[in-house]
DOFIDREN-982983 format. One record per residue (C-alpha): x, y, z; residue number from 0. Coordinates in nm, 4 decimals, padded with zeros to 6 digits. Example, Ala and Ser with C-alpha at 12.3 -4.5 7.8 and 13.67 -1.06 7.14 Angstrom:
<sites>
site x = 01.2300; y = -00.4500; z = 00.7800; seq = 0
site x = 01.3670; y = -00.1060; z = 00.7140; seq = 1
</sites>
This chain:
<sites>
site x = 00.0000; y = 00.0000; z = 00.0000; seq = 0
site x = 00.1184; y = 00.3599; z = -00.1000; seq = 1
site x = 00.2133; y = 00.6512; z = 00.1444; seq = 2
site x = -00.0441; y = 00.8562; z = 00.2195; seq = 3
site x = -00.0067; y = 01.2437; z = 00.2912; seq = 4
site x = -00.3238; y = 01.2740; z = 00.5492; seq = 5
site x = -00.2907; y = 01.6693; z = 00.6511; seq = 6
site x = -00.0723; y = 01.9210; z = 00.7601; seq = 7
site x = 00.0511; y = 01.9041; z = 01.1896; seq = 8
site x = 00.1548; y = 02.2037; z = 01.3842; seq = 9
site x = 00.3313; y = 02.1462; z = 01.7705; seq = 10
site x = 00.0641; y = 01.9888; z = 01.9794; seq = 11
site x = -00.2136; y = 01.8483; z = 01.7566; seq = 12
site x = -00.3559; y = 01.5472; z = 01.8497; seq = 13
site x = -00.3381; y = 01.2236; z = 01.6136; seq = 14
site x = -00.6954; y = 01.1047; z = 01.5818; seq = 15
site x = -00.6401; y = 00.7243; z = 01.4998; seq = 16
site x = -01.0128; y = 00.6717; z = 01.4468; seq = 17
site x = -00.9942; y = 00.9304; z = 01.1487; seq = 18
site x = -00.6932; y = 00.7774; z = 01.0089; seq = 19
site x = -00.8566; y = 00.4357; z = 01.0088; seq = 20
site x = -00.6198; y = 00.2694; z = 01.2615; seq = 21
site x = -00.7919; y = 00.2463; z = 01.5699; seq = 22
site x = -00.7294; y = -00.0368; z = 01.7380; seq = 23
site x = -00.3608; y = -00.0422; z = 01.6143; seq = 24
site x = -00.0413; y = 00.0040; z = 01.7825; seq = 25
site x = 00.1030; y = 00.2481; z = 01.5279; seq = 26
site x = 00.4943; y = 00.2698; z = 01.5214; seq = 27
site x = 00.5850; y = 00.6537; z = 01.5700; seq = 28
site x = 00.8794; y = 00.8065; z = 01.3534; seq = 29
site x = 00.9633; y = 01.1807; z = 01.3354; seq = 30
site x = 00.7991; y = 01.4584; z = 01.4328; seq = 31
site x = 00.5607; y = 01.2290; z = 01.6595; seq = 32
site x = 00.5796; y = 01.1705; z = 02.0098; seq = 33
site x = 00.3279; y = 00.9776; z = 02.2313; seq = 34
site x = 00.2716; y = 00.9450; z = 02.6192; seq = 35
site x = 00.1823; y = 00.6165; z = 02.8561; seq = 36
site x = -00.2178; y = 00.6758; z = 02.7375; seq = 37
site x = -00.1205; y = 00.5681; z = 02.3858; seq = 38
site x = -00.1800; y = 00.9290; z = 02.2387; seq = 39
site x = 00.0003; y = 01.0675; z = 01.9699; seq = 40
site x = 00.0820; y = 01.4285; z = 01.9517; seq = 41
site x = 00.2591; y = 01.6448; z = 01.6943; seq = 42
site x = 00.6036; y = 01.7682; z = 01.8309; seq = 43
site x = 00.7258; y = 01.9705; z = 01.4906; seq = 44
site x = 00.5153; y = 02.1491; z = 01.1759; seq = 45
site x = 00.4585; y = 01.9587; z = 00.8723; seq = 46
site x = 00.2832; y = 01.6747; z = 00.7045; seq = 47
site x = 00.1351; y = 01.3916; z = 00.8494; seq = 48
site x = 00.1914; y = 01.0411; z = 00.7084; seq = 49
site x = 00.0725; y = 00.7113; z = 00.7129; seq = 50
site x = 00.2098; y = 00.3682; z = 00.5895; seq = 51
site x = 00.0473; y = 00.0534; z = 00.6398; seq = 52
site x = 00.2312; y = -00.2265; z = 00.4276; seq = 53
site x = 00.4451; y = -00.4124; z = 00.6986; seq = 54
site x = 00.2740; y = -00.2251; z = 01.0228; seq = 55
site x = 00.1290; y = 00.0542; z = 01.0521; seq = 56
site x = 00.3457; y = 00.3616; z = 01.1234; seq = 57
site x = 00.2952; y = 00.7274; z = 01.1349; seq = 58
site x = 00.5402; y = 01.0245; z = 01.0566; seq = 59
site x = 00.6195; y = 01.4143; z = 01.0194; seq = 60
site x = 00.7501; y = 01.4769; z = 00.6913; seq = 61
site x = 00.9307; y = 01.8283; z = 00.6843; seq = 62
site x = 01.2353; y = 02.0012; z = 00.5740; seq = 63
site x = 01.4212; y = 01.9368; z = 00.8771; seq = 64
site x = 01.7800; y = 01.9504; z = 00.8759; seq = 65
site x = 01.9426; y = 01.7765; z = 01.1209; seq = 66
site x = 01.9031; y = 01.4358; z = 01.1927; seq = 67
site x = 01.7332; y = 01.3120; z = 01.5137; seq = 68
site x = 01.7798; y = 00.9611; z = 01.6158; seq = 69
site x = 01.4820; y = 00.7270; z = 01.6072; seq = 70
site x = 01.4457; y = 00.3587; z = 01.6757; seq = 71
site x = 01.4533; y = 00.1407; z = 01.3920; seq = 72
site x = 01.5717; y = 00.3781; z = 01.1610; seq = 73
site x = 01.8540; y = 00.2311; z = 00.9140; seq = 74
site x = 02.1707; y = 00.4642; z = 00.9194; seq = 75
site x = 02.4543; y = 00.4692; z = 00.7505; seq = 76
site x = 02.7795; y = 00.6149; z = 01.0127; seq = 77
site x = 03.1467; y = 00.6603; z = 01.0442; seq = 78
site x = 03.3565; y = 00.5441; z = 01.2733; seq = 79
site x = 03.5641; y = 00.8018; z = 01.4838; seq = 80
site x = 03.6879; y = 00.5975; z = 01.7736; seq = 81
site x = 03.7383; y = 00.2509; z = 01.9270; seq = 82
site x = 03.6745; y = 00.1905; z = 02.2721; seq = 83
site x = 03.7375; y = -00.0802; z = 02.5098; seq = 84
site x = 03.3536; y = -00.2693; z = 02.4198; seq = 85
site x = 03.2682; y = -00.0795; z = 02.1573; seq = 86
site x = 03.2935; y = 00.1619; z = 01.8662; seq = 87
site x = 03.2069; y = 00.5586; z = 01.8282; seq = 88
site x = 03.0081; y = 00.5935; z = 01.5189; seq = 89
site x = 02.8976; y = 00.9541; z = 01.3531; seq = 90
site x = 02.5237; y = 00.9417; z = 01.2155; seq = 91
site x = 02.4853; y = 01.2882; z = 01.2200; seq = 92
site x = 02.2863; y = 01.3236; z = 01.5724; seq = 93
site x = 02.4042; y = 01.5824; z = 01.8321; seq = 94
site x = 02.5419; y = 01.2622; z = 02.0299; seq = 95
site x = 02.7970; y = 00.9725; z = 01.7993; seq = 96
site x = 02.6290; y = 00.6232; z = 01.8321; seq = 97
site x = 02.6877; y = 00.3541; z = 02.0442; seq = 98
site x = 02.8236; y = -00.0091; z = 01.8778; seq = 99
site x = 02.8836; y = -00.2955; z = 02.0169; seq = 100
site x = 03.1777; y = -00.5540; z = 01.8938; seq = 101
site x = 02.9432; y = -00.7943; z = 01.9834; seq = 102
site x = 02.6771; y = -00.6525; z = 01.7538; seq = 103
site x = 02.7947; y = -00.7766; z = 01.4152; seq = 104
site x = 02.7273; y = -01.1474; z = 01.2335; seq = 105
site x = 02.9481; y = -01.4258; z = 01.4353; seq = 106
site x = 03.1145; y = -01.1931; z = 01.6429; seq = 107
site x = 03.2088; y = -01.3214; z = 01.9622; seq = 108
site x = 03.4612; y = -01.2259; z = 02.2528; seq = 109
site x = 03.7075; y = -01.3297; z = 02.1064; seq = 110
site x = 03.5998; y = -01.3063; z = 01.7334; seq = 111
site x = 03.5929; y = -00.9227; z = 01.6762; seq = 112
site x = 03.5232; y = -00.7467; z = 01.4275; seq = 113
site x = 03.7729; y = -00.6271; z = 01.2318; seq = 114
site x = 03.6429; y = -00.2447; z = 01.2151; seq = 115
site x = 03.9166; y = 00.0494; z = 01.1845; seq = 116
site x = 03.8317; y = 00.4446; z = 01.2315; seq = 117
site x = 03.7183; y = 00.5868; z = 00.9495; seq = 118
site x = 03.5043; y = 00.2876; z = 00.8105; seq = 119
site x = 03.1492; y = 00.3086; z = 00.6906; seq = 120
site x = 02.9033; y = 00.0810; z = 00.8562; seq = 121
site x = 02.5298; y = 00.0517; z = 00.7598; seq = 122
site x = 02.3278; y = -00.0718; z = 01.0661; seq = 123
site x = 02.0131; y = 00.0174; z = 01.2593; seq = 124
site x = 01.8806; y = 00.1789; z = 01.5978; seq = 125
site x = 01.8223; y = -00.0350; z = 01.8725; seq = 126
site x = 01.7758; y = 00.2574; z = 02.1166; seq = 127
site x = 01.7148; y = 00.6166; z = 02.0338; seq = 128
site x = 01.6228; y = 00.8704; z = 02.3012; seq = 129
site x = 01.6356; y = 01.1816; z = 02.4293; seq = 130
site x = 01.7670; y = 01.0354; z = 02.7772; seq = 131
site x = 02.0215; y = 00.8026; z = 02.5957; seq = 132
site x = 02.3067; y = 00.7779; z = 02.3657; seq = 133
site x = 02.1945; y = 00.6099; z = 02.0195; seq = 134
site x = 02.2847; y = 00.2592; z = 02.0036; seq = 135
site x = 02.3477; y = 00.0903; z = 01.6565; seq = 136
site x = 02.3543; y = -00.2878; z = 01.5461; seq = 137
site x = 02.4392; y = -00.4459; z = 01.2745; seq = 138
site x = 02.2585; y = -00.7477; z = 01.2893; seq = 139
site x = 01.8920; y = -00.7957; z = 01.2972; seq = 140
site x = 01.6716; y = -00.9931; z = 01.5857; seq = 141
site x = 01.7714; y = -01.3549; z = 01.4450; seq = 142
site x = 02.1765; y = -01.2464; z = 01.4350; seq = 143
site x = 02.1651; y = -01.1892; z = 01.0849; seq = 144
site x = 02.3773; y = -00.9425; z = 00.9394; seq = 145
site x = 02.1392; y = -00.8685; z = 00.5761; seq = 146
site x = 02.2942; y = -00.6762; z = 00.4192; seq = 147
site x = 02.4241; y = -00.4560; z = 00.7343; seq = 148
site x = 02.8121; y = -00.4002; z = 00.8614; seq = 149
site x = 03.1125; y = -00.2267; z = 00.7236; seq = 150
site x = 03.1008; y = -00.0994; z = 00.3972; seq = 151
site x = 03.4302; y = -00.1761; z = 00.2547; seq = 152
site x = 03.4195; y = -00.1573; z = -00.1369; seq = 153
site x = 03.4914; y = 00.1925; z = -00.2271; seq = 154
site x = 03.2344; y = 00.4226; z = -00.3276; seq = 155
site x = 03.1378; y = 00.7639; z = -00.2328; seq = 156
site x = 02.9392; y = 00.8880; z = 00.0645; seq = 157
site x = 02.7081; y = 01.1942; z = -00.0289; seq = 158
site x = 02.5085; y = 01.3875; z = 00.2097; seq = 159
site x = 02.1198; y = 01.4831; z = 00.1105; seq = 160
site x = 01.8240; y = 01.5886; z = 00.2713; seq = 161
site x = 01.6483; y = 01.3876; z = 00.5220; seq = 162
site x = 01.2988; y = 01.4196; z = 00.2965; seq = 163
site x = 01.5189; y = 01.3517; z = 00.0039; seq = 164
site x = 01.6581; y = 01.0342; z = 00.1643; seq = 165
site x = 01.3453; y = 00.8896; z = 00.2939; seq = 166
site x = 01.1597; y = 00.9818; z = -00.0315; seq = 167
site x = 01.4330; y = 00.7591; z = -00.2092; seq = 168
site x = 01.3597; y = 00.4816; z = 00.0370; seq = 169
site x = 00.9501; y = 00.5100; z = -00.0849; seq = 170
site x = 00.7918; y = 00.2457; z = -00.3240; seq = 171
site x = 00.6094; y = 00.6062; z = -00.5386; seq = 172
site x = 01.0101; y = 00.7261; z = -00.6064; seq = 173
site x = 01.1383; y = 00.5489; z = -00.8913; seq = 174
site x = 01.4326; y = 00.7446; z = -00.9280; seq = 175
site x = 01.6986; y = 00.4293; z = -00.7796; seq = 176
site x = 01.5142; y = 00.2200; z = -01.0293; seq = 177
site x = 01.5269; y = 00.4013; z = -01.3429; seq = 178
site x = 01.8911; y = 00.4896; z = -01.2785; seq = 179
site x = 01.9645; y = 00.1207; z = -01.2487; seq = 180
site x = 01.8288; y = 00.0542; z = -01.5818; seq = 181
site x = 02.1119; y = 00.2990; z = -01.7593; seq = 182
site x = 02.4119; y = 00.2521; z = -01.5100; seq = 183
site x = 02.4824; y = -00.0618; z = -01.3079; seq = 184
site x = 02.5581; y = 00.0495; z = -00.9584; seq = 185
site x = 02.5596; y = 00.0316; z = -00.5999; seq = 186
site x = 02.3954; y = 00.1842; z = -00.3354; seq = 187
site x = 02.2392; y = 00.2106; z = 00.0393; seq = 188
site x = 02.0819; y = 00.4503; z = 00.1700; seq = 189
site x = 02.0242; y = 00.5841; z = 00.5178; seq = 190
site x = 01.7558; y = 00.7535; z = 00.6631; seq = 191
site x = 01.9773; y = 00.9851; z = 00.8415; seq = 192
site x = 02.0455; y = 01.1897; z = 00.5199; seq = 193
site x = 02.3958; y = 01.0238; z = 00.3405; seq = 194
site x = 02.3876; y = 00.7901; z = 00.0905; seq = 195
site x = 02.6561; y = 00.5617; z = 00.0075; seq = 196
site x = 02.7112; y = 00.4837; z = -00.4128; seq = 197
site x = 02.9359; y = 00.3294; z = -00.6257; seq = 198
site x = 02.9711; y = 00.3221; z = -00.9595; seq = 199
site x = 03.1322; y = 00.1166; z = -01.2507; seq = 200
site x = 03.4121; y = 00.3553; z = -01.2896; seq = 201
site x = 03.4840; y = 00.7066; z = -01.1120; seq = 202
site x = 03.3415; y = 00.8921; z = -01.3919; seq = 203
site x = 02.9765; y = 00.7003; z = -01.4000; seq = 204
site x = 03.0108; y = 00.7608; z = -00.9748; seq = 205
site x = 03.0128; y = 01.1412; z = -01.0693; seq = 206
site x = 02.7373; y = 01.0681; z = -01.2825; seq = 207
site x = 02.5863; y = 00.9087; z = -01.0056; seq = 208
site x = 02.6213; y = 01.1614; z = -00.7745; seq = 209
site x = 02.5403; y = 01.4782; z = -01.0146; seq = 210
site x = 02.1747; y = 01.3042; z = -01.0727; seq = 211
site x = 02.1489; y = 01.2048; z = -00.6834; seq = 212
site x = 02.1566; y = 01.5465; z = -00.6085; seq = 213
site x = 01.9753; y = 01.7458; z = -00.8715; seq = 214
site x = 01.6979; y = 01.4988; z = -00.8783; seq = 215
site x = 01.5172; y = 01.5895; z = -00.5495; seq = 216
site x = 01.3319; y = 01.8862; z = -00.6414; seq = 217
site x = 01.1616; y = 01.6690; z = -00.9596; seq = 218
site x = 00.8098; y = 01.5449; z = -00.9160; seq = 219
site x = 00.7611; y = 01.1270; z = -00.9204; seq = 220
site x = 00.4926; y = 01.2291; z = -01.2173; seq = 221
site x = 00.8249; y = 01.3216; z = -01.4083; seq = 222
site x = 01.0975; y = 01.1432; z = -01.2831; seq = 223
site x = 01.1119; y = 00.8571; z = -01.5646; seq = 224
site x = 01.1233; y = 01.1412; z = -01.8412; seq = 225
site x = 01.4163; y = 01.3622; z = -01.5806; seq = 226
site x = 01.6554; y = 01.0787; z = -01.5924; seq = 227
site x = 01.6059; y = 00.9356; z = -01.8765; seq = 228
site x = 01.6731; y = 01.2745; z = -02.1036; seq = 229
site x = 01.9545; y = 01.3323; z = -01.8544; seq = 230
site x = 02.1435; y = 01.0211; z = -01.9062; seq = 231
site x = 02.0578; y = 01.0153; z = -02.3208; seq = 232
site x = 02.2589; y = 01.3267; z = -02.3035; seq = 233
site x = 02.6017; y = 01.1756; z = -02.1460; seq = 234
site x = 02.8210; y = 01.0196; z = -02.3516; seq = 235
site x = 02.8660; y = 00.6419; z = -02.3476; seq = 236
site x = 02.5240; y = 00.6033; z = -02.1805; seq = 237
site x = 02.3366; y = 00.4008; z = -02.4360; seq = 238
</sites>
């Protein structure tokens, strides 16, 4: 099922479930949403209200906001700035570096460690994000398995875009991932605190990458398809 805008939220407005059509439900809050012991939901920031309900049911702010703020769940992509006796110091853009655990990576053990040097990229998720806490990451998910998360280790470039941008990339309605895929093999994952990680055939086709990544995010999903397809026709050895 789609995303659906429902209305525009200022600072204090109550979430009527009923309206929405989920009462009953235990939404999951994300942005822009916070909600007290009674199970209500109030607006905590301006902007627009939205509601998925493929895989759950969860509920969001979408704005223009600029810096990230840590939620749980939310897949990340950080760097590493420091090792520590238990754990590392990872950057995801917050006011506070994440929390990870060596033990928080596929078949690591006390005395298997990761091998994970300052500097690295690692792609992992929240397991607690709160205003009372540091954020703590994992890279593994409830069954131990890494899928997909962990160092990132193969090159590429990391590029910073807006948080709307980045979750909009993350949406089933944005083709834009897609339709680049069908001109120029690549690589990419993408985190939902604003930075991207891609990597092309070759440095030059990265640029290209890039260049598109971050001119695209003003252009409508109506006319995305036509945007990068006339933009690619136009660069040479892009057949």
């Amino acid at each position: 099922m789609p995303i659906n805008s429902i209305s525009v939220k200022l600072p204090g407005d109550v979430i009527d479930k009923e309206q929405l059509g989920i009462k009953g439900k235990k939404p999951l809050t994300g942005p822009g949403l916070s909600e007290d012991d009674g199970g209500i939901i109030q607006a905590c920031k301006a902007g627009c209200l939205k509601l998925r309900t493929e895989g759950g049911c969860t509920l969001w702010i979408d704005n223009q906001q600029k810096r990230y703020v840590a939620t749980k769940g939310d897949a990340v992509i950080g760097v590493v700035t420091s090792r520590q006796t238990d754990t590392f110091i990872v950057d995801i853009g917050t006011s506070s570096p994440a929390s990870l655990s060596y033990l928080s990576f596929e078949n690591a053990t006390k005395k298997n460690r990761p091998d994970v040097k300052v500097g690295d990229i690692v792609y992992g998720k929240l397991l607690v994000a709160n205003k009372h806490m540091e954020p703590e990451m994992v890279c593994i998910d409830s069954t131990g398995k890494a899928k997909g998360m962990g160092v990132i280790r193969t090159g590429g470039t990391l590029v910073y875009v807006s948080l709307q941008w980045a979750r909009r990339l993350l949406s089933k309605e944005c083709a834009f991932l897609s339709l680049l895929g069908d001109k120029l093999p690549y690589e990419v994952t993408v985190g939902l605190n604003g930075r991207v990680w891609v990597k092309g055939r070759s440095v030059e086709e990265t640029v290209i990458i890039i260049n598109l990544l971050k001119n695209s995010e003003t252009i409508p999903d109506s006319m995305m398809s036509k945007y990068v397809n006339r933009a690619l026709n136009k660069l040479v050895g892009v057949k």
